[in-house]
FISETOR-811251 format. One line per field, with one value per residue: x, y, z of N, C-alpha, C in turn; chain; residue in three letters. Coordinates in Angstrom, 3 decimals. Example, Ala and Ser with C-alpha at 12.3 -4.5 7.8 and 13.67 -1.06 7.14 Angstrom:
BEGIN
n_X <- (13.190; 12.850)
n_Y <- (-5.690; -2.250)
n_Z <- (7.800; 7.080)
ca_X <- (12.300; 13.670)
ca_Y <- (-4.500; -1.060)
ca_Z <- (7.800; 7.140)
c_X <- (13.200; 12.900)
c_Y <- (-3.300; 0.030)
c_Z <- (7.800; 7.870)
chain <- (A; A)
resn <- (Ala; Ser)
# end
This chain:
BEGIN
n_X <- (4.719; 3.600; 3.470; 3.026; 2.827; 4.942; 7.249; 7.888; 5.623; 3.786; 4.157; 4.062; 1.580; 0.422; 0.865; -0.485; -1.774; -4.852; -6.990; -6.198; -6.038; -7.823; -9.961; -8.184; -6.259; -4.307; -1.280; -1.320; -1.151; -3.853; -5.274; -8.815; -10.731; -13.206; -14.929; -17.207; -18.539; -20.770; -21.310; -18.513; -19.292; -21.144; -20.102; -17.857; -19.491; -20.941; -21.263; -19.800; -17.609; -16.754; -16.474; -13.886; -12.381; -12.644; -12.155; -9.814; -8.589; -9.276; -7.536; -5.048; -5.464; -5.738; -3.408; -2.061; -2.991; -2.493; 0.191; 0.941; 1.009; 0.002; 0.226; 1.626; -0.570; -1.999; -1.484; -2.904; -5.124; -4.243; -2.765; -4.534; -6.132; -4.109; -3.728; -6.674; -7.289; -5.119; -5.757; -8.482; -8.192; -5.817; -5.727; -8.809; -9.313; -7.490; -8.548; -10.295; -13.684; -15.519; -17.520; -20.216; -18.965; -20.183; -18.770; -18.757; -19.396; -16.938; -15.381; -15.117; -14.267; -11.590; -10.603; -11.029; -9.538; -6.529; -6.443; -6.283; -4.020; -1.703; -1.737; -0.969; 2.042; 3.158; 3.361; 4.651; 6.760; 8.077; 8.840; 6.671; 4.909; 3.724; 2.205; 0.437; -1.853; -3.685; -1.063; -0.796; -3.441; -2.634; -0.912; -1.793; -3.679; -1.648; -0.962; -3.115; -5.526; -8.258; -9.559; -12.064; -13.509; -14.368; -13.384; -14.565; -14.213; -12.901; -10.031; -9.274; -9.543; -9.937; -8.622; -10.527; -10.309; -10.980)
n_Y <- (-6.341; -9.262; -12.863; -13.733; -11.518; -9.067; -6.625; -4.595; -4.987; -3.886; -1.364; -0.009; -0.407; 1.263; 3.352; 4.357; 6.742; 7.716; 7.823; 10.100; 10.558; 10.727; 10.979; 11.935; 12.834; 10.075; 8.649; 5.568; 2.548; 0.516; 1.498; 3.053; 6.040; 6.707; 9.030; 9.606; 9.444; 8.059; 6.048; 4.862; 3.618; 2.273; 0.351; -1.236; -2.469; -4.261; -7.312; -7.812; -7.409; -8.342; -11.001; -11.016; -10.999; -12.399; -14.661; -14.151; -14.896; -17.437; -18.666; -18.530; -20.260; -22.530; -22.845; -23.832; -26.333; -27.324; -28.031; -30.097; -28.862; -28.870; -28.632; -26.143; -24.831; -24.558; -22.764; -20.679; -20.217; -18.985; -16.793; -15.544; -14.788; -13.570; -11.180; -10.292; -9.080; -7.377; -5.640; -4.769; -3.918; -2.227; -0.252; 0.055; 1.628; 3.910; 4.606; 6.935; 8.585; 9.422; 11.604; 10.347; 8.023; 4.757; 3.820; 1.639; -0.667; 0.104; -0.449; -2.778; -3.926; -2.905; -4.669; -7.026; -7.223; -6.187; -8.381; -10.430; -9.529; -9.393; -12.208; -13.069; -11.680; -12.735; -15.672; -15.154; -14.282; -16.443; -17.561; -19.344; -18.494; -16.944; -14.772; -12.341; -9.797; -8.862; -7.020; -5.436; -4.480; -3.740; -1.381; 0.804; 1.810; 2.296; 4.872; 6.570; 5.660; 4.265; 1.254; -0.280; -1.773; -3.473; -2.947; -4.230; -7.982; -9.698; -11.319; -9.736; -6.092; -3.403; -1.897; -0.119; 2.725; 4.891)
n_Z <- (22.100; 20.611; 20.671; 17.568; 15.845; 14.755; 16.465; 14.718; 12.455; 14.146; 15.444; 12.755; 12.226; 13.868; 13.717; 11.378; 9.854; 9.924; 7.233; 5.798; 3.688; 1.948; -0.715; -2.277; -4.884; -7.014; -7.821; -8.619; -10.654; -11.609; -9.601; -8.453; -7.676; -5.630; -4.498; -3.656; -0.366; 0.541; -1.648; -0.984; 1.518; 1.004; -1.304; 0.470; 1.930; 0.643; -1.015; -2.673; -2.542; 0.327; -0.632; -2.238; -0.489; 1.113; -0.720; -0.802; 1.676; 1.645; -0.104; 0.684; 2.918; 1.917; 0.477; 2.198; 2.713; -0.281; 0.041; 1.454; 4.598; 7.127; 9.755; 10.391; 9.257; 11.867; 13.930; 12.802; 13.940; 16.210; 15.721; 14.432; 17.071; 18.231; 16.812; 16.327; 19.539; 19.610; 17.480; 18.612; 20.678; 20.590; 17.756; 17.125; 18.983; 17.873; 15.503; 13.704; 13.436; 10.611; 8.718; 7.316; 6.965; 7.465; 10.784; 12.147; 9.878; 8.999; 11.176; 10.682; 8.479; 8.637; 10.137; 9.322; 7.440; 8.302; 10.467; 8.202; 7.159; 9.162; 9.037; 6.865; 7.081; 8.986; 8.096; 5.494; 6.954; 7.919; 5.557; 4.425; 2.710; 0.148; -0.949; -1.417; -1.129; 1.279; 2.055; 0.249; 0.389; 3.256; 2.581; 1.271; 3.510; 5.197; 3.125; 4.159; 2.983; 2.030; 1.352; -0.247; -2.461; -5.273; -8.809; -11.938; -13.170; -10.312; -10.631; -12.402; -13.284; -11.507; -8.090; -5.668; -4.080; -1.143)
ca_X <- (4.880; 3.357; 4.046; 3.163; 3.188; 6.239; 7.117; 7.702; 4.194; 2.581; 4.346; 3.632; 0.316; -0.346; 1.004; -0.674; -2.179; -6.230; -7.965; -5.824; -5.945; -9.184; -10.359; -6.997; -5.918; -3.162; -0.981; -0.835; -1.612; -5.029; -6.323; -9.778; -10.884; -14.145; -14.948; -18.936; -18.972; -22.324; -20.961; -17.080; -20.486; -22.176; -19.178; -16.996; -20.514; -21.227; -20.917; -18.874; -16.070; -16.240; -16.471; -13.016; -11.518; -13.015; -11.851; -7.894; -8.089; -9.187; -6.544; -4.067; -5.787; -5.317; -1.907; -1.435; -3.871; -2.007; 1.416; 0.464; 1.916; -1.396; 1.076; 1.629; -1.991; -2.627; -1.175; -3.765; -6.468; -3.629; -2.014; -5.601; -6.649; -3.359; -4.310; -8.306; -6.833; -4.231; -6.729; -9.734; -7.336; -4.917; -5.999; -9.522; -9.463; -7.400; -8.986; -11.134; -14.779; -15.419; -18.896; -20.703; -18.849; -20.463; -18.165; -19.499; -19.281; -15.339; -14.046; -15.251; -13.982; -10.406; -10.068; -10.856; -8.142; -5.527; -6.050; -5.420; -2.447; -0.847; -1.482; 0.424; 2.976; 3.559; 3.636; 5.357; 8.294; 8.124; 9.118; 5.641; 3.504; 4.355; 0.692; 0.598; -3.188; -3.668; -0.189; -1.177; -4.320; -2.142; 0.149; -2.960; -4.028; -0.559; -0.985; -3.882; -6.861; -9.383; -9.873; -13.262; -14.268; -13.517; -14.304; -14.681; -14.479; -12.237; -8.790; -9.222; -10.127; -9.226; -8.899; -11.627; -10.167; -11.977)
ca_Y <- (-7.287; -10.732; -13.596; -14.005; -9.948; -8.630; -5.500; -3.873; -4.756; -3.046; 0.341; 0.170; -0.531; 1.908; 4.794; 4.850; 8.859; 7.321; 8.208; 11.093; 11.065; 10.639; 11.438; 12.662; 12.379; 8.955; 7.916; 4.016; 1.879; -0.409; 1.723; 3.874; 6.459; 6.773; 10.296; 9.771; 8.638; 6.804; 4.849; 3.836; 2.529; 0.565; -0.792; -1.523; -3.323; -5.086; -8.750; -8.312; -6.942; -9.257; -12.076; -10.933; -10.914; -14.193; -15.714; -14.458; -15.408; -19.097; -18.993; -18.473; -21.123; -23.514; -23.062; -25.278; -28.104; -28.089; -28.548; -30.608; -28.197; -28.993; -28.151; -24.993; -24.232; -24.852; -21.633; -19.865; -19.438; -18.465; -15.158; -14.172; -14.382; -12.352; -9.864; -9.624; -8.489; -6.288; -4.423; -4.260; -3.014; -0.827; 0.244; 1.200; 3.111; 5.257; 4.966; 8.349; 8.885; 10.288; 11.962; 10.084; 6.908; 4.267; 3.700; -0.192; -1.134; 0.589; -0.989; -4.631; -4.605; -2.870; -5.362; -8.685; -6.794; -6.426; -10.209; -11.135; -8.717; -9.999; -13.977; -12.887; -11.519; -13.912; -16.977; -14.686; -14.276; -18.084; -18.106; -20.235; -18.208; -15.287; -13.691; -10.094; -8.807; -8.217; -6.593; -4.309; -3.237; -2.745; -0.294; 1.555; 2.469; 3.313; 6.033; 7.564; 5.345; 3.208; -0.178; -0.649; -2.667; -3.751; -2.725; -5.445; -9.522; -9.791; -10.730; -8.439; -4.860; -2.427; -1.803; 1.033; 3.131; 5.974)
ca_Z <- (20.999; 20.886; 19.794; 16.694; 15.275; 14.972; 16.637; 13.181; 12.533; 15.425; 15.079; 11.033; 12.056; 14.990; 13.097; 10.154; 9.845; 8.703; 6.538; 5.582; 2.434; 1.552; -1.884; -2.958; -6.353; -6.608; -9.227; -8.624; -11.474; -10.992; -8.553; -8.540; -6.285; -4.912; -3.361; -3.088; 0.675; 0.477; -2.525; -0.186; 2.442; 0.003; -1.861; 1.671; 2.925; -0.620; -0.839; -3.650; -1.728; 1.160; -1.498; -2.798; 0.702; 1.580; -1.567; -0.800; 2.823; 1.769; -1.006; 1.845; 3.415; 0.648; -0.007; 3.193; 2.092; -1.168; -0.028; 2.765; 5.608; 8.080; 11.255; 10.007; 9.648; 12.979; 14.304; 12.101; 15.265; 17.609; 15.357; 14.664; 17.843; 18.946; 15.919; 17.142; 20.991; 19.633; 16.614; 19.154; 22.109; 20.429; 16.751; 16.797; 19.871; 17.202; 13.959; 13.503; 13.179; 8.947; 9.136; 5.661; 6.696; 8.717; 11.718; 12.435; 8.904; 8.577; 11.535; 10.314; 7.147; 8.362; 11.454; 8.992; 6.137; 9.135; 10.629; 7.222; 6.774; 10.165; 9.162; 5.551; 7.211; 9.955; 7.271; 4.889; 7.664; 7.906; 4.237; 4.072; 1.743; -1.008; -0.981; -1.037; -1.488; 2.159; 1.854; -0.546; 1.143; 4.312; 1.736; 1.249; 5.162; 5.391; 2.665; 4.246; 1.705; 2.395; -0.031; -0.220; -3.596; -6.455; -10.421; -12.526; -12.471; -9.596; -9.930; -13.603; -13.040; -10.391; -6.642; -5.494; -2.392; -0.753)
c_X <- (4.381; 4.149; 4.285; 3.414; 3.834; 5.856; 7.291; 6.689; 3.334; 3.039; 4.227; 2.021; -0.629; 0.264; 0.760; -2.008; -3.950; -6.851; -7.360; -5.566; -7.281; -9.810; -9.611; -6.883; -4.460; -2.760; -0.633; -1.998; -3.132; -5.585; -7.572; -10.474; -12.242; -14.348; -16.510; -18.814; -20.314; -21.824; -19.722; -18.473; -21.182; -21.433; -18.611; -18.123; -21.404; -20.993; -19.564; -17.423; -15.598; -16.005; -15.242; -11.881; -11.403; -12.243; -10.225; -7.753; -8.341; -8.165; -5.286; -4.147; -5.473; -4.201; -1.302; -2.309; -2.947; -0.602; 1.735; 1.118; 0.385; -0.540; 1.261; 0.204; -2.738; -2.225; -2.028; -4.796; -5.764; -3.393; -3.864; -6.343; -5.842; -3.915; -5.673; -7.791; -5.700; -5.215; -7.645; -8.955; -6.596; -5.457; -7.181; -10.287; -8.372; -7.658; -10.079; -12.033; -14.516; -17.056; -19.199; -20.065; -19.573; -19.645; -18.165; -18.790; -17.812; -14.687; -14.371; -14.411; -12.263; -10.031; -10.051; -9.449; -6.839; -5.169; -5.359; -3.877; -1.077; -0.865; -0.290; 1.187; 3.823; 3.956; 4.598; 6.983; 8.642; 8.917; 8.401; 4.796; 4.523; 2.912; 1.033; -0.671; -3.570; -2.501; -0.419; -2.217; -3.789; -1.747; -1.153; -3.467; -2.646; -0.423; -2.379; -5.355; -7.536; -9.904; -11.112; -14.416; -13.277; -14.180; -13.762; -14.749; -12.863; -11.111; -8.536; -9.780; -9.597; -9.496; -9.654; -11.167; -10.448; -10.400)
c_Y <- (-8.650; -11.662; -14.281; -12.754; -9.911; -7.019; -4.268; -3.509; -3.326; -2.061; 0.842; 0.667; 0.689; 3.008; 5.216; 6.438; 8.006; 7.937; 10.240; 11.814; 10.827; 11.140; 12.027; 12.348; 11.315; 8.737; 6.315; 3.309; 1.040; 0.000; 2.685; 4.473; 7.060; 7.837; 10.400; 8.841; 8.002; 5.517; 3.953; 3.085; 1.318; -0.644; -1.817; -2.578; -4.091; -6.383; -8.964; -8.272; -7.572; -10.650; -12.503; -10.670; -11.869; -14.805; -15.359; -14.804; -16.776; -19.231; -18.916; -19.837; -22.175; -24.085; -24.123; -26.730; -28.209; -28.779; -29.258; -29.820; -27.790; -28.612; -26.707; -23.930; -24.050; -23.496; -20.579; -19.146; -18.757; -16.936; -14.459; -14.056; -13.074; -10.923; -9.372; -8.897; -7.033; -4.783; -4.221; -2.713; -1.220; -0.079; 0.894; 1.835; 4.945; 5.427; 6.290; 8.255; 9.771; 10.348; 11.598; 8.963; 6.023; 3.829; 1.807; -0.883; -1.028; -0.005; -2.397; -4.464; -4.166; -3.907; -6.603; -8.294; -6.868; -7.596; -10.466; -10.703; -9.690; -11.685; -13.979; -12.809; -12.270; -15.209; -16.234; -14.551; -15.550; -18.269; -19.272; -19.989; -17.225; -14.764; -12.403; -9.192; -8.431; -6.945; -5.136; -3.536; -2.666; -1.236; 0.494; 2.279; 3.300; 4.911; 6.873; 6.877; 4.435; 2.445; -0.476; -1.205; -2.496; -3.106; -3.476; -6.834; -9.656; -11.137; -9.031; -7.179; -4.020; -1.897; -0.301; 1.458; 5.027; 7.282)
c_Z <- (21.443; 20.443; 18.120; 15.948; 15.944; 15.659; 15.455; 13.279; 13.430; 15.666; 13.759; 11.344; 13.087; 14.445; 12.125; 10.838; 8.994; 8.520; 5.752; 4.446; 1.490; 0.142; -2.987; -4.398; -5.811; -7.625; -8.954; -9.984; -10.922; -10.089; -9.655; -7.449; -6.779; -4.006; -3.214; -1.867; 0.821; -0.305; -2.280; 0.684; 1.701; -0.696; -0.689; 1.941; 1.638; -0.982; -1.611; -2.941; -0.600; 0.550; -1.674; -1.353; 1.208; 0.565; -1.334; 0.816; 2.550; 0.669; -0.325; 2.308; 2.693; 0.122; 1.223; 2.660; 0.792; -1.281; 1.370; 4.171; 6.882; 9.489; 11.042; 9.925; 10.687; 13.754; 13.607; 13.279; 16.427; 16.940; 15.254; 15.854; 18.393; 17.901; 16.121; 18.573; 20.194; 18.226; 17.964; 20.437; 21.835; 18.548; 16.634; 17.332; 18.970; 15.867; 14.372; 12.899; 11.405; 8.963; 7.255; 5.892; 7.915; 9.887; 11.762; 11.063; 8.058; 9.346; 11.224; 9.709; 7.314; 9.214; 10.267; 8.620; 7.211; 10.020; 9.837; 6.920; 7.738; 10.082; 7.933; 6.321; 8.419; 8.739; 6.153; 5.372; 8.004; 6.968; 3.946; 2.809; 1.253; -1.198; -0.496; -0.958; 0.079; 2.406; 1.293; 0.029; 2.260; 3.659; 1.607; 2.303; 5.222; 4.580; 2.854; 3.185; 2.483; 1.722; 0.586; -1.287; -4.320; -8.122; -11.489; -12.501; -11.772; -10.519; -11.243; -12.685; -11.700; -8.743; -6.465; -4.371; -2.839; -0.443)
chain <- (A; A; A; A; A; A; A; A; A; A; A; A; A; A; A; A; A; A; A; A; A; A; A; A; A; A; A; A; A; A; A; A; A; A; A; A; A; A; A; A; A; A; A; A; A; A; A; A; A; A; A; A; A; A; A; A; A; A; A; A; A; A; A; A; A; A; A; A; A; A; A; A; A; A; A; A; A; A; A; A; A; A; A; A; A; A; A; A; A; A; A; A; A; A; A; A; A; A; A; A; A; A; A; A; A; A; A; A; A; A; A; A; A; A; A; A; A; A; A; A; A; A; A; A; A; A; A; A; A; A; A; A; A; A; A; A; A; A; A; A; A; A; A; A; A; A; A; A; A; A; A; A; A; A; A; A; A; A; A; A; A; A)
resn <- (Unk; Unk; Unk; Unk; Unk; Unk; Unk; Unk; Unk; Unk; Unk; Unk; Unk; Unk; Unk; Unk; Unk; Unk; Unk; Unk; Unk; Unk; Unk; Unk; Unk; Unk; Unk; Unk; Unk; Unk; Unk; Unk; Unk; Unk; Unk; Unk; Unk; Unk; Unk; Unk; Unk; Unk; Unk; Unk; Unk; Unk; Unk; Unk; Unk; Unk; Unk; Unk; Unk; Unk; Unk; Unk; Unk; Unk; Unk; Unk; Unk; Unk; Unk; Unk; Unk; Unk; Unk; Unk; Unk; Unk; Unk; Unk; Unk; Unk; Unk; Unk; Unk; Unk; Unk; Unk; Unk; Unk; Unk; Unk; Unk; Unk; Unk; Unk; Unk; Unk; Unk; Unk; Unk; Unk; Unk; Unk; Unk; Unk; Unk; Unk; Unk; Unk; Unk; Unk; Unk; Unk; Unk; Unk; Unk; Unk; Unk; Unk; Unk; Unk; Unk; Unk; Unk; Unk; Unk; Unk; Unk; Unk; Unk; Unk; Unk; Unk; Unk; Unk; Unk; Unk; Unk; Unk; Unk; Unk; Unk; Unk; Unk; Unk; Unk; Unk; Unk; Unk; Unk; Unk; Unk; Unk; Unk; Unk; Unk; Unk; Unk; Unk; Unk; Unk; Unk; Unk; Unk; Unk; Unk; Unk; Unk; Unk)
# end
């Protein structure tokens, strides 16, 4: 356990079963599933989708500039550095090869989604922030999916997992 992830965290996070559910049928509202692996590669590695990841990690970001809490933001480069050492080290020596997905282009996009998860939930256990969209994509790995776009004008329309 570090210091900033909890030990919760890091047995939530090191036991999720990936990719295990892959193409399944889901009943969650606002989702959409994606079983053409070429088209989880193209969406996952689509601007649009890092657009909409970028735009809720600076809306995180923001929420300290607006309520002036600049001391608070300053611990931002320390948890994700502890969260870059602890994904590279321990997570995706066990994420699993999916033959039709690109490897390179799957562990980017889960390593940014789990920084962001572990800065939510670090400022979230603060009782600093109430953001949940990293949150939610964690809830997603955990059931075995893979969030990899969006369908429609982002925040409208529906989450795309593989």
């Amino acid at each position: 356990m570090g210091k900033y992830i909890s030990e919760n965290i890091e047995k939530e996070i090191l036991s999720i079963n990936w990719f295990s559910q892959l193409g399944k049928p889901i009943n969650i509202d606002n989702i959409s599933i994606e079983t053409n692996l070429n088209k989880v590669n193209e969406k996952i590695n689509s601007p649009e989708w890092e657009n909409i990841t970028l735009e809720e990690s600076n809306n995180i970001n923001s929420y300290f500039l607006q309520k002036n809490l600049f001391s608070k933001q300053d611990e931002w480069d320390l948890i994700a550095e502890e969260g870059r050492d602890f994904i590279k080290n321990k997570v995706i020596p066990i994420i699993p090869e999916i033959n039709g997905l690109t490897r390179e282009i799957i562990i980017n996009d889960i390593s940014w989604n789990l920084i962001h998860f572990i800065i939510e939930d670090y400022y979230k256990r603060k009782k600093i922030i109430r953001t949940s969209f990293f949150s939610e994509l964690f809830e997603l790995y955990r059931l075995g999916r893979l969030p990899c776009g969006w369908d429609g004008d982002f925040p409208n329309g529906k989450l795309i997992i593989a």
